[in-house]
Every structure is written in structure tokens, then in C-alpha cells.
mmCIF file of the N, C-alpha and C atoms, coordinates in Angstrom:
data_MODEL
# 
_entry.id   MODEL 
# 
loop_
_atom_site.group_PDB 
_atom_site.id 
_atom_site.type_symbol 
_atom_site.label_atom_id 
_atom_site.label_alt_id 
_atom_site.label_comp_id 
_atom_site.label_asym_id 
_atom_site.label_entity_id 
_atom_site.label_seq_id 
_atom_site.pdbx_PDB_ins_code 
_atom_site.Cartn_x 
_atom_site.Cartn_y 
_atom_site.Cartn_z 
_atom_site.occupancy 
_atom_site.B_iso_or_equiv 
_atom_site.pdbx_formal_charge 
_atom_site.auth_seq_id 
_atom_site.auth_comp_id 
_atom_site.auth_asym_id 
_atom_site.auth_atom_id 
_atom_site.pdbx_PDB_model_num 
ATOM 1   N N  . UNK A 1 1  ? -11.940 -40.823 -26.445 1.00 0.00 ? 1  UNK A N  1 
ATOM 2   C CA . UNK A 1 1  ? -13.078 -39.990 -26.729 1.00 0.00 ? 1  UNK A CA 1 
ATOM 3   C C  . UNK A 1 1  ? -14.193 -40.795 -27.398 1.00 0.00 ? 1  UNK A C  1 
ATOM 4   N N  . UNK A 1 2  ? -13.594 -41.507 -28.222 1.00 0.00 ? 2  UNK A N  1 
ATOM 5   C CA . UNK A 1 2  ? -14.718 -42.295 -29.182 1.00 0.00 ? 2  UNK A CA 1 
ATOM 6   C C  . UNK A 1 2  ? -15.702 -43.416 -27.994 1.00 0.00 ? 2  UNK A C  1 
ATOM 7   N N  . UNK A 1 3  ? -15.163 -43.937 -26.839 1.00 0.00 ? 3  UNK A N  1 
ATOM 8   C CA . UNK A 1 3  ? -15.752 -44.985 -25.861 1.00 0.00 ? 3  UNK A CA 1 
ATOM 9   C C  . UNK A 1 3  ? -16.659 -43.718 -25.395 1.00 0.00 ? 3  UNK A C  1 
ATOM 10  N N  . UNK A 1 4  ? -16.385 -42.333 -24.641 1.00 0.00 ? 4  UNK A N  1 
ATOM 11  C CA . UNK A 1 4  ? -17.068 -41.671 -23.831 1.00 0.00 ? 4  UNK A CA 1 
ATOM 12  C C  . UNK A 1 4  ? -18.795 -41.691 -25.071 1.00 0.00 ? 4  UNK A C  1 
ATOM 13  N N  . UNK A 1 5  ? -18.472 -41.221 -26.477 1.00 0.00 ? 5  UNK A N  1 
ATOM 14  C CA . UNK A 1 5  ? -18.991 -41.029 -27.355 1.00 0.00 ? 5  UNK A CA 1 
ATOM 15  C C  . UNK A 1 5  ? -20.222 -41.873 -27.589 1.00 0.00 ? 5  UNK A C  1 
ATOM 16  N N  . UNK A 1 6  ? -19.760 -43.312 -27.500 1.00 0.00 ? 6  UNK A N  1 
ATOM 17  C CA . UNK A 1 6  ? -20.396 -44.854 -27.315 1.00 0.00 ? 6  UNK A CA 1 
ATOM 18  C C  . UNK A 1 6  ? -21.391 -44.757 -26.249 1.00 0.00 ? 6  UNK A C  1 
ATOM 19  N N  . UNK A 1 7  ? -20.630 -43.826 -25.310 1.00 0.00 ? 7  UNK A N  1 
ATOM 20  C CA . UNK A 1 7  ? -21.302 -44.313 -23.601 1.00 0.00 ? 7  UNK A CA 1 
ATOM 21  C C  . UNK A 1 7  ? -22.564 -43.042 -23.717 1.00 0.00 ? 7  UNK A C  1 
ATOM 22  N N  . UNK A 1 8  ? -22.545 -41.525 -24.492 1.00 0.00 ? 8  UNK A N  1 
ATOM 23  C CA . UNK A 1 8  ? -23.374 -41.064 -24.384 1.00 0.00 ? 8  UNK A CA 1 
ATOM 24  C C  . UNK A 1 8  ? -24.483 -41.246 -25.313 1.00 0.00 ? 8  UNK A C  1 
ATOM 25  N N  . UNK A 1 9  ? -24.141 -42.371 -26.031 1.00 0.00 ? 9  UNK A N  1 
ATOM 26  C CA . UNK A 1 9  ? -25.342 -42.537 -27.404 1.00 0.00 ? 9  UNK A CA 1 
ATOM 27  C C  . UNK A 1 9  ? -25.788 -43.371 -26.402 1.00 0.00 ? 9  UNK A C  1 
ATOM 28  N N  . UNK A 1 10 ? -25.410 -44.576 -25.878 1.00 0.00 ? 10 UNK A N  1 
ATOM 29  C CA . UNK A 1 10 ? -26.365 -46.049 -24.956 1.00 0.00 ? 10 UNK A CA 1 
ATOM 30  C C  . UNK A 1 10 ? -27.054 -44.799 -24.000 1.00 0.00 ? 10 UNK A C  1 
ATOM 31  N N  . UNK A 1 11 ? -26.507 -44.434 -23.260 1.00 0.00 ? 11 UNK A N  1 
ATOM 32  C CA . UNK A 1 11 ? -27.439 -43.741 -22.194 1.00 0.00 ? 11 UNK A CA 1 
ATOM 33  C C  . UNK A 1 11 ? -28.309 -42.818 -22.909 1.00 0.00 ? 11 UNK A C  1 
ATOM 34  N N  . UNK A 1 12 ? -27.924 -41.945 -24.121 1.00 0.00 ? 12 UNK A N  1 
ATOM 35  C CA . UNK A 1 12 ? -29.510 -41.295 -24.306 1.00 0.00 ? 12 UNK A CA 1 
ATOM 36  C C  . UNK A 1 12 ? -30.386 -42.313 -24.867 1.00 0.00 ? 12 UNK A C  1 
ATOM 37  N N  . UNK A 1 13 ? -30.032 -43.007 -25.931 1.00 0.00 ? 13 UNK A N  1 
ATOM 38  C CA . UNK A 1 13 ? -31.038 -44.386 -25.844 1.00 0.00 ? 13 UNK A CA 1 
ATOM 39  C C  . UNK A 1 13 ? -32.039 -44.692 -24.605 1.00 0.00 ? 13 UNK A C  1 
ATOM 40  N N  . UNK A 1 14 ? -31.569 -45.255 -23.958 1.00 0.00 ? 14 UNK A N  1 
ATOM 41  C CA . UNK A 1 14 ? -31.656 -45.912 -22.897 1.00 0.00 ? 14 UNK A CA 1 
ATOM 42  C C  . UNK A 1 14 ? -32.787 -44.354 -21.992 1.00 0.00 ? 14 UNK A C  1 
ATOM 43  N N  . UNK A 1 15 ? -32.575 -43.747 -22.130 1.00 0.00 ? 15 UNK A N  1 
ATOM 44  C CA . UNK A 1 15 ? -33.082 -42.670 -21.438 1.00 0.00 ? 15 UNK A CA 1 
ATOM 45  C C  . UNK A 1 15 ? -34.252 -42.113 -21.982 1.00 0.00 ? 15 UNK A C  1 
ATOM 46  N N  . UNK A 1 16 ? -33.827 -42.150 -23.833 1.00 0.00 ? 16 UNK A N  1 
ATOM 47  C CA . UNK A 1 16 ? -35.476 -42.159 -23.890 1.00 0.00 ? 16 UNK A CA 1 
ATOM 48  C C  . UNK A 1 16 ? -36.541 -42.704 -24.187 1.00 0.00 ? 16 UNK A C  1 
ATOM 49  N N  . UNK A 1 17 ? -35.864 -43.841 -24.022 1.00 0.00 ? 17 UNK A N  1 
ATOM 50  C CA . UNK A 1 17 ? -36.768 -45.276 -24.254 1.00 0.00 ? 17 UNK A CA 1 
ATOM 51  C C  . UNK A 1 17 ? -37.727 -45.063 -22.788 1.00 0.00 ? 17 UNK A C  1 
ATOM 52  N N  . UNK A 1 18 ? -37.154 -44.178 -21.877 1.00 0.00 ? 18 UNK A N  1 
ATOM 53  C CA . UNK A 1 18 ? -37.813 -44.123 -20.415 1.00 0.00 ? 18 UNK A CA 1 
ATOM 54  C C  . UNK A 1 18 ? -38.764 -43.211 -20.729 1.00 0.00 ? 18 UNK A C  1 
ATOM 55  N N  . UNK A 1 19 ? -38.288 -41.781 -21.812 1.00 0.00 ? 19 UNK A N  1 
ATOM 56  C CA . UNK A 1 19 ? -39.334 -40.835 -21.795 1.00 0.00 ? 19 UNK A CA 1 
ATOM 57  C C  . UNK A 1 19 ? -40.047 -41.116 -22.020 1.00 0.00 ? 19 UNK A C  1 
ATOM 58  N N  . UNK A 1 20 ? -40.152 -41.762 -23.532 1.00 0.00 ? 20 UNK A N  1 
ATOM 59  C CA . UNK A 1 20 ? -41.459 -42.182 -24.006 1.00 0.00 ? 20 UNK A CA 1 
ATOM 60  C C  . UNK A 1 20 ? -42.531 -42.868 -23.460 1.00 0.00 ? 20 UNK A C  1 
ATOM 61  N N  . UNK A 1 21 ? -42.233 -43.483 -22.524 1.00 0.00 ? 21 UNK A N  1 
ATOM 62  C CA . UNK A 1 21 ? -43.346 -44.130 -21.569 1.00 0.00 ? 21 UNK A CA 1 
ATOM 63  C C  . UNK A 1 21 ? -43.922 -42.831 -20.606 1.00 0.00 ? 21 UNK A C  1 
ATOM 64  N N  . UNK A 1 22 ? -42.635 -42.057 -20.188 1.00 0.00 ? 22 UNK A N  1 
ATOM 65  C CA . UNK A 1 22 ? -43.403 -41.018 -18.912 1.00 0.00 ? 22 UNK A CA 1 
ATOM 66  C C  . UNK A 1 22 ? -44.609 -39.844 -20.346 1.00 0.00 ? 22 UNK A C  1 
ATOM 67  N N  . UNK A 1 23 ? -44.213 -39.524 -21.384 1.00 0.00 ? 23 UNK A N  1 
ATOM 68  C CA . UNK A 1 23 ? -44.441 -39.076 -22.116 1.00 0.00 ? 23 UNK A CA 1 
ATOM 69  C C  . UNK A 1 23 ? -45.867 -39.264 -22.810 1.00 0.00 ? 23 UNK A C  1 
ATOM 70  N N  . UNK A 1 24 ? -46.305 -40.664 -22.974 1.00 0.00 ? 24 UNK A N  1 
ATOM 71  C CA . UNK A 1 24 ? -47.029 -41.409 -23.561 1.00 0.00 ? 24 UNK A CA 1 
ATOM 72  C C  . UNK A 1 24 ? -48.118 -41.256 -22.426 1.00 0.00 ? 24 UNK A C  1 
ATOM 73  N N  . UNK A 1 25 ? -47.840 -41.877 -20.883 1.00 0.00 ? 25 UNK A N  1 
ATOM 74  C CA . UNK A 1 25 ? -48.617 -41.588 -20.104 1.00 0.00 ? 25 UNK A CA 1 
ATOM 75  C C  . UNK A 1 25 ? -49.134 -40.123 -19.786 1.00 0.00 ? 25 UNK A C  1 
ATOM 76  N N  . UNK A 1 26 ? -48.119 -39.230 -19.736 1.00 0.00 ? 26 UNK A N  1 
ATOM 77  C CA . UNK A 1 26 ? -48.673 -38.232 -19.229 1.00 0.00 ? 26 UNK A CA 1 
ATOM 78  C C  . UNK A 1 26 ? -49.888 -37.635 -20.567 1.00 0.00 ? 26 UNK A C  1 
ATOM 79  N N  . UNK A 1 27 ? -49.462 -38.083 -21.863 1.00 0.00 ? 27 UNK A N  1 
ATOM 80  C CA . UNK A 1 27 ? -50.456 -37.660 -22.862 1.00 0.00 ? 27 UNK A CA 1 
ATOM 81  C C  . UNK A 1 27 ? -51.802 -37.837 -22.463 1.00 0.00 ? 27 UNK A C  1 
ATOM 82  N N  . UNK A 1 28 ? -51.863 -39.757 -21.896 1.00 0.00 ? 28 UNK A N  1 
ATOM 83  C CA . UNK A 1 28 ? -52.769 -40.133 -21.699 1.00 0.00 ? 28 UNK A CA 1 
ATOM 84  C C  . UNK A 1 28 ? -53.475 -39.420 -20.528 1.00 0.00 ? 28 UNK A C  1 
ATOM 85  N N  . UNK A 1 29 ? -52.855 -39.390 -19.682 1.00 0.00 ? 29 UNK A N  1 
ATOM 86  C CA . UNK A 1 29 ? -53.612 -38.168 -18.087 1.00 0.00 ? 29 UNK A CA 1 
ATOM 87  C C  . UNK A 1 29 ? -53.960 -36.966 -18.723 1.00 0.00 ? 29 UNK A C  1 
ATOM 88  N N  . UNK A 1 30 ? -53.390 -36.342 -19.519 1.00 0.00 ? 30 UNK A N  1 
ATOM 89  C CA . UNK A 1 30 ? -54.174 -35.304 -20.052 1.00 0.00 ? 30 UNK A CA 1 
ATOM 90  C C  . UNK A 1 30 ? -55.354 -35.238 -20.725 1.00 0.00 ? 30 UNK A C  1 
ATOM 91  N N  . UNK A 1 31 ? -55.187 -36.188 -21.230 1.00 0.00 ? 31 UNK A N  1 
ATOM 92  C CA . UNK A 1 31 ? -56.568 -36.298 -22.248 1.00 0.00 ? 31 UNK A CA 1 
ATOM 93  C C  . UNK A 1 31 ? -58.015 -36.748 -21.312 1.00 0.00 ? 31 UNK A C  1 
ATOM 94  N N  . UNK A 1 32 ? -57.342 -37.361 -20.431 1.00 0.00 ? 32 UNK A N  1 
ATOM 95  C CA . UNK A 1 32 ? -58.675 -37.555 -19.041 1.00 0.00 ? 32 UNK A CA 1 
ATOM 96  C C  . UNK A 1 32 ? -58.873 -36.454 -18.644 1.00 0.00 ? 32 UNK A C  1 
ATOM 97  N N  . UNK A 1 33 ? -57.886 -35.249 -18.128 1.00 0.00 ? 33 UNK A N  1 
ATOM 98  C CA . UNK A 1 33 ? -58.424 -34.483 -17.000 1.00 0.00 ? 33 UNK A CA 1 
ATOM 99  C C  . UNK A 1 33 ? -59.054 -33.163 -17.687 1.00 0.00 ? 33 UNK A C  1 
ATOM 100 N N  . UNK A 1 34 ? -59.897 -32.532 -17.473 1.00 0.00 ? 34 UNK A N  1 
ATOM 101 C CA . UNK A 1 34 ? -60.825 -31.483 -18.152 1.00 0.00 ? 34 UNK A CA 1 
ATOM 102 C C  . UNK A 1 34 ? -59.688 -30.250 -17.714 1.00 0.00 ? 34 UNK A C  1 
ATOM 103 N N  . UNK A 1 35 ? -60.467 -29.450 -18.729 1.00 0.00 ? 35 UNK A N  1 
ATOM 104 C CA . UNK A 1 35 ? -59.547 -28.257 -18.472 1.00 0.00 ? 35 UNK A CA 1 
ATOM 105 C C  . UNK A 1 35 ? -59.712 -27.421 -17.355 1.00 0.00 ? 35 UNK A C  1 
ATOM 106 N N  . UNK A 1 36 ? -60.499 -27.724 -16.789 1.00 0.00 ? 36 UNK A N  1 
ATOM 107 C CA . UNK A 1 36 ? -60.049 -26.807 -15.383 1.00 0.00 ? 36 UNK A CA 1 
ATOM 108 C C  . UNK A 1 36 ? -59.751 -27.502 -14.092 1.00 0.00 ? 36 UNK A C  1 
ATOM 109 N N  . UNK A 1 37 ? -59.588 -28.579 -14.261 1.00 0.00 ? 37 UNK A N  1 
ATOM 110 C CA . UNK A 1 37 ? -58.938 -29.499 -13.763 1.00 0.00 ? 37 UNK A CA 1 
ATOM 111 C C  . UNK A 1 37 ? -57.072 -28.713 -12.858 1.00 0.00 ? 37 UNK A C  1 
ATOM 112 N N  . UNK A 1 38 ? -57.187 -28.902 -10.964 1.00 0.00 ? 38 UNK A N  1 
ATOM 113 C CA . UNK A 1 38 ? -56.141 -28.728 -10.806 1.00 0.00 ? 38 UNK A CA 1 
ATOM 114 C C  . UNK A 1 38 ? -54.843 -29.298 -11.221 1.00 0.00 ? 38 UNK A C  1 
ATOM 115 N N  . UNK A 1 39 ? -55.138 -30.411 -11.816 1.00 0.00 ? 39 UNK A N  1 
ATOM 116 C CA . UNK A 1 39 ? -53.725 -31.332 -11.898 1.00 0.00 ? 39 UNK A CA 1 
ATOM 117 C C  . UNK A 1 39 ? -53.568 -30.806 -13.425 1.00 0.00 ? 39 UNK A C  1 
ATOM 118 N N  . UNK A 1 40 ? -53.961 -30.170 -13.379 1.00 0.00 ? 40 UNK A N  1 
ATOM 119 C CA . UNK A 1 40 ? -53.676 -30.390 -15.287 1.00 0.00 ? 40 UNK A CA 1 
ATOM 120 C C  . UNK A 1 40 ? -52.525 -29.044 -15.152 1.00 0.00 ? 40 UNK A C  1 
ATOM 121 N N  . UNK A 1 41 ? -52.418 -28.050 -14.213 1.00 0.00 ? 41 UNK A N  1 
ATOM 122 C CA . UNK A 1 41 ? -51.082 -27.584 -14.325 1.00 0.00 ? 41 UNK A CA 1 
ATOM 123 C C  . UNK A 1 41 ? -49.614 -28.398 -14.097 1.00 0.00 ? 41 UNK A C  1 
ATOM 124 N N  . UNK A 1 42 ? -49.904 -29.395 -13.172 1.00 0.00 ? 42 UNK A N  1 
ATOM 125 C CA . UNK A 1 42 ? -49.155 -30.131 -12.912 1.00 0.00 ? 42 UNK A CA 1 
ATOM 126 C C  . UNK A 1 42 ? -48.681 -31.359 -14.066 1.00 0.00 ? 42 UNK A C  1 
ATOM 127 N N  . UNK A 1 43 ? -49.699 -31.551 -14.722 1.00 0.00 ? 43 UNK A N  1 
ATOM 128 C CA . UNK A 1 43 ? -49.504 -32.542 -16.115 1.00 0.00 ? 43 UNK A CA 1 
ATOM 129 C C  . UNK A 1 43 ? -48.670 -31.752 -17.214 1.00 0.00 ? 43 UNK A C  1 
ATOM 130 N N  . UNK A 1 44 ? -49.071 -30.367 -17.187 1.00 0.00 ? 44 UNK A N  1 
ATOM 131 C CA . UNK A 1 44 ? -48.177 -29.617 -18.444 1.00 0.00 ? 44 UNK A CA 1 
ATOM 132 C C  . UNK A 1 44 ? -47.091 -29.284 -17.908 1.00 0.00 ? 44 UNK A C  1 
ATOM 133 N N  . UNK A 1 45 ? -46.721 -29.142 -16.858 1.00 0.00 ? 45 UNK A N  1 
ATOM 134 C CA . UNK A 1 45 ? -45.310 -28.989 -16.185 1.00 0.00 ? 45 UNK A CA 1 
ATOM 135 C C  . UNK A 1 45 ? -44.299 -30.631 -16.357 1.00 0.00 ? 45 UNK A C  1 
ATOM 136 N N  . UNK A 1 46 ? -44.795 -31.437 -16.122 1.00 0.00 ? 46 UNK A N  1 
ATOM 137 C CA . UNK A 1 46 ? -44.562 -32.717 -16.330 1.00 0.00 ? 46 UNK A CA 1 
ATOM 138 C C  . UNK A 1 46 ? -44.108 -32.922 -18.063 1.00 0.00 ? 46 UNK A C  1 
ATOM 139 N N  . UNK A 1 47 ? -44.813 -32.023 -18.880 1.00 0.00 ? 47 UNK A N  1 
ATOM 140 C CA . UNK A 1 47 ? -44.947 -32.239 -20.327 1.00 0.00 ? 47 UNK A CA 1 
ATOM 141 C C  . UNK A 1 47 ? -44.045 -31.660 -20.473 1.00 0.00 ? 47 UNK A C  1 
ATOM 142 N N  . UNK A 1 48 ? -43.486 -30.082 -20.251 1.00 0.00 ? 48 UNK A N  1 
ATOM 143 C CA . UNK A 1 48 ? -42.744 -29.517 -20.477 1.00 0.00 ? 48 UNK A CA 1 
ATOM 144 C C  . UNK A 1 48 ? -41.341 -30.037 -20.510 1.00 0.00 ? 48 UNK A C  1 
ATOM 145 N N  . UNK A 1 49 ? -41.452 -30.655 -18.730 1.00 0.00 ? 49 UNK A N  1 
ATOM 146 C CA . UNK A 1 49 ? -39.787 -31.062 -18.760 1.00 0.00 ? 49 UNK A CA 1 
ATOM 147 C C  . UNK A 1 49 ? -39.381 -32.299 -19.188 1.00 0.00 ? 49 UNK A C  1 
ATOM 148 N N  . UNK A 1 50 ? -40.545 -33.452 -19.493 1.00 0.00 ? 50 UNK A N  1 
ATOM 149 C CA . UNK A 1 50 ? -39.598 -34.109 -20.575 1.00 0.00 ? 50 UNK A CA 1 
ATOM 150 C C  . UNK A 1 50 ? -39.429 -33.222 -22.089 1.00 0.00 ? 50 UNK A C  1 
ATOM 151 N N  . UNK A 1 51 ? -40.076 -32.750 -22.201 1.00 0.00 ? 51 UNK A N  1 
ATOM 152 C CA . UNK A 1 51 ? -39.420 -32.024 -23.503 1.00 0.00 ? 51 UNK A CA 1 
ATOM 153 C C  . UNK A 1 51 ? -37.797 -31.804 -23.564 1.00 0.00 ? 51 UNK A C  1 
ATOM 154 N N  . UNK A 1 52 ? -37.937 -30.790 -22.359 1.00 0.00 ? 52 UNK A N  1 
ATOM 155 C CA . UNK A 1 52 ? -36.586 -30.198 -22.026 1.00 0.00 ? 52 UNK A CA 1 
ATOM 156 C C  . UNK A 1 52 ? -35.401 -31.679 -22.374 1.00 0.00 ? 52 UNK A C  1 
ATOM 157 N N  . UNK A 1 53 ? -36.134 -32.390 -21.518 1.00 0.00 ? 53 UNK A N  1 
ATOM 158 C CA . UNK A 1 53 ? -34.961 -33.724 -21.703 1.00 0.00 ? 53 UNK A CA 1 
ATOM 159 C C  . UNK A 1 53 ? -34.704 -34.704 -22.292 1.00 0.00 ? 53 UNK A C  1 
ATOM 160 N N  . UNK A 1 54 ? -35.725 -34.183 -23.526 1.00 0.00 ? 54 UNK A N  1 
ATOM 161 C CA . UNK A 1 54 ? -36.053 -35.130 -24.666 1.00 0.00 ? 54 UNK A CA 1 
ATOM 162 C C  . UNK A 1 54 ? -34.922 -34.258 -25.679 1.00 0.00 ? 54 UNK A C  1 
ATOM 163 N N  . UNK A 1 55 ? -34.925 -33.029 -25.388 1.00 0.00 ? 55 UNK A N  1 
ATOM 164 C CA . UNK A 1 55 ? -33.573 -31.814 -26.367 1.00 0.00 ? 55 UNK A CA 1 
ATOM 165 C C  . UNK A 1 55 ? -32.632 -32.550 -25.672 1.00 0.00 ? 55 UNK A C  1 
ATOM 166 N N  . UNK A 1 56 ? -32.347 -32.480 -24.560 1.00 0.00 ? 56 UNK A N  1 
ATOM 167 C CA . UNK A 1 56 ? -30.786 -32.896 -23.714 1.00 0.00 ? 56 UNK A CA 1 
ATOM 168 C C  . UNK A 1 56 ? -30.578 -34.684 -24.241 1.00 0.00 ? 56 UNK A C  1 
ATOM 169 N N  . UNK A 1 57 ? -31.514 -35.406 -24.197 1.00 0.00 ? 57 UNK A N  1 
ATOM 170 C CA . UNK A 1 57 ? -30.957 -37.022 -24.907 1.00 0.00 ? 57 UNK A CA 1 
ATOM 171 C C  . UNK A 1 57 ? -30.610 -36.226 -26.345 1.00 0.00 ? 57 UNK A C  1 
ATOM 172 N N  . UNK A 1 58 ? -31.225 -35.301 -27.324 1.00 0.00 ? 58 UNK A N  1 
ATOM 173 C CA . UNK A 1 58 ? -31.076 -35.528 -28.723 1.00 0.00 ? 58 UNK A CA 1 
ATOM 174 C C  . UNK A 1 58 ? -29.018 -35.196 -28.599 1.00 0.00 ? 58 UNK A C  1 
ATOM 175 N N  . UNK A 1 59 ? -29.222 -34.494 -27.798 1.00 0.00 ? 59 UNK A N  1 
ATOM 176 C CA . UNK A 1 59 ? -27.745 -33.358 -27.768 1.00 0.00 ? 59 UNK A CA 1 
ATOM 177 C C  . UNK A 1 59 ? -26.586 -34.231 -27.475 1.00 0.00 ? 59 UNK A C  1 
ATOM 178 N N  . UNK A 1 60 ? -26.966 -35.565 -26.776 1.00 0.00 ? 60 UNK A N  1 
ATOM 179 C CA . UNK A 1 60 ? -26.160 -36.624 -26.345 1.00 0.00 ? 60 UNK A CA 1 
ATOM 180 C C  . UNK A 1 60 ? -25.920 -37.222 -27.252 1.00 0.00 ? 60 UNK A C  1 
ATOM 181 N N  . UNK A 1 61 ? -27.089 -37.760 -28.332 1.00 0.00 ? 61 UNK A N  1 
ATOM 182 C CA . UNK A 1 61 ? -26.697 -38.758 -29.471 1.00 0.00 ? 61 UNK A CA 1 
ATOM 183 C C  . UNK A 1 61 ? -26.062 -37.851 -30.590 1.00 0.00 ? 61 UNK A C  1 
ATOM 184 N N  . UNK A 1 62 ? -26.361 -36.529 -30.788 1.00 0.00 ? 62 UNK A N  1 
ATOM 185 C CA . UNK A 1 62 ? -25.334 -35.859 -31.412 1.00 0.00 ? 62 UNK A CA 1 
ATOM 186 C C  . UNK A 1 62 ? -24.297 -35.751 -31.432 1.00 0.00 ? 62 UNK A C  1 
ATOM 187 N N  . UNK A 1 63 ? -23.881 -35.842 -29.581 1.00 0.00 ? 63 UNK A N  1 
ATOM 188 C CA . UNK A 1 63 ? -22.476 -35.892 -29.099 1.00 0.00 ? 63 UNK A CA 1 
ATOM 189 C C  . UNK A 1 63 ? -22.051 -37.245 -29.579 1.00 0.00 ? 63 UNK A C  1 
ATOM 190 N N  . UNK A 1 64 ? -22.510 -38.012 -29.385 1.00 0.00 ? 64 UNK A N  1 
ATOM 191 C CA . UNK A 1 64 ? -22.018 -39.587 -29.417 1.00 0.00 ? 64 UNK A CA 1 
ATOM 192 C C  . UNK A 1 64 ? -21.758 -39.737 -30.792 1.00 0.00 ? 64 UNK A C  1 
ATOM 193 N N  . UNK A 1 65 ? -22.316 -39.199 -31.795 1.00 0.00 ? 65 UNK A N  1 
ATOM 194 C CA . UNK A 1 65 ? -22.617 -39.482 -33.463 1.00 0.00 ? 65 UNK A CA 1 
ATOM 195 C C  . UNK A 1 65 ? -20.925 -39.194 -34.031 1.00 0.00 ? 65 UNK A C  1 
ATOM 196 N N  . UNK A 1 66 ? -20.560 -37.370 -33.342 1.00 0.00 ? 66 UNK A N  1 
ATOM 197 C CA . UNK A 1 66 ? -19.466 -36.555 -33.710 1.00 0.00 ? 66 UNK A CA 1 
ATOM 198 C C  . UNK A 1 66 ? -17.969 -37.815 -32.944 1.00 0.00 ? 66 UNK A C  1 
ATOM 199 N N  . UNK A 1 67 ? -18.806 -37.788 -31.719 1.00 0.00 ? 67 UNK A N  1 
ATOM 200 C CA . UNK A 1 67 ? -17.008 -38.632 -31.576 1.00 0.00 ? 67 UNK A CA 1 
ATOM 201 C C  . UNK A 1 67 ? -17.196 -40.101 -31.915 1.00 0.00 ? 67 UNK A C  1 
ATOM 202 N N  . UNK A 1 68 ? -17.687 -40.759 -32.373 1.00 0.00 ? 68 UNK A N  1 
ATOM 203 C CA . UNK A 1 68 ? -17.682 -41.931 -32.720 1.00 0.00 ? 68 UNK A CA 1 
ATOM 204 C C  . UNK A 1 68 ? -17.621 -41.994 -34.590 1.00 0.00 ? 68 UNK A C  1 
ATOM 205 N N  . UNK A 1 69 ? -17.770 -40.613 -35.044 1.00 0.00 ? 69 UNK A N  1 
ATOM 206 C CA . UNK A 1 69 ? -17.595 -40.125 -36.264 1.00 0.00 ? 69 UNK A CA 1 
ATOM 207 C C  . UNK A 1 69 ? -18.654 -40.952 -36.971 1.00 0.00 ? 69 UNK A C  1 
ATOM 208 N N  . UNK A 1 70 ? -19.767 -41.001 -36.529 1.00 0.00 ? 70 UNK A N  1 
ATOM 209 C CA . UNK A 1 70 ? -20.500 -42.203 -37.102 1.00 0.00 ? 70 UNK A CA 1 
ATOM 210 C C  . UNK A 1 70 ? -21.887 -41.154 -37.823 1.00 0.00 ? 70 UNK A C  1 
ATOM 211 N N  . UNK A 1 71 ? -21.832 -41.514 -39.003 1.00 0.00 ? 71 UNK A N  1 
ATOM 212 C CA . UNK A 1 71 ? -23.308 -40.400 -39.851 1.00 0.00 ? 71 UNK A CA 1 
ATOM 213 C C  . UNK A 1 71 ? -24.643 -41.669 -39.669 1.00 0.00 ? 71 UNK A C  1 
ATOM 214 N N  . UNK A 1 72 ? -24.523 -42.415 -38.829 1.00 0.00 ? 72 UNK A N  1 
ATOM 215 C CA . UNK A 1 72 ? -26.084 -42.656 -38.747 1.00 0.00 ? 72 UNK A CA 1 
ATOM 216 C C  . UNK A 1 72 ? -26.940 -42.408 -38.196 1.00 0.00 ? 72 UNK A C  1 
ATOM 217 N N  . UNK A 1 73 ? -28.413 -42.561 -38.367 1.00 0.00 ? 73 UNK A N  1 
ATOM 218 C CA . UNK A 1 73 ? -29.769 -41.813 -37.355 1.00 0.00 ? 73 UNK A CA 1 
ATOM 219 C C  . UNK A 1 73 ? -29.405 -42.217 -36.261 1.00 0.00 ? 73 UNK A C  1 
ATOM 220 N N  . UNK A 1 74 ? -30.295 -42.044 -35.583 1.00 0.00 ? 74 UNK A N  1 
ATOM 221 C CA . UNK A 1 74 ? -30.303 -42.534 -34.105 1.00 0.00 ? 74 UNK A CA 1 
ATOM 222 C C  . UNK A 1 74 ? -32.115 -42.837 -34.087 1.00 0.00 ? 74 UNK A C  1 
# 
């Protein structure tokens, strides 16, 4: 349990070391496109679901924290 634990802390790492770039950019496209702008539904939809999967990495390093019994940040 404690290796699976290991394996879901590296991969949310690793995963949102990815968001933050899709994250960072999409900030940046927003801040270009005016508000009535068609893409800009498409930019907050984009915003939304890394959110979503920015909760699902936290839920991983939580997981990983409990079976690796380990109390440090992430």
C-alpha cells in the first residue's frame, strides 16, 4: 500500500506541475480576450476543469500522505 501511496503522490506532482502551465496560460488568454469575446466561453470552461483536476491531484497527495503515513506538505 505504502509503494501505491508513493506512486499517487509522484503522479499528482507530476500532474500538476502540467496544470500550472495549462492554468497560467489559460489566465493569460483570458486576460486578452474581451468580454464578449466567443472564445471566452470556451476559456472559462477550460478554467473550470483544471480546477476540477487541480481538487482530484490535491485528493491524490492526500491519498499518498495517509498511506505512506507521511505528515508533510506537498
Amino acid at each position: 500500500m505504502e509503494a501505491i501511496g508513493q506512486l499517487a503522490a509522484g503522479v499528482a506532482h507530476d500532474f500538476n506541475n502540467i496544470l500550472t502551465v495549462i492554468m497560467g496560460n489559460n489566465d493569460l488568454m483570458r486576460s486578452e480576450l474581451g468580454p464578449d469575446s466567443p472564445l471566452r466561453e470556451h476559456a472559462e470552461e477550460i478554467r473550470h476543469a483544471s480546477e476540477r483536476a487541480a481538487g482530484l491531484t490535491q485528493q491524490l497527495l492526500i491519498f499518498g500522505r495517509k498511506t505512506n503515513g507521511a505528515t508533510r506538505r506537498a
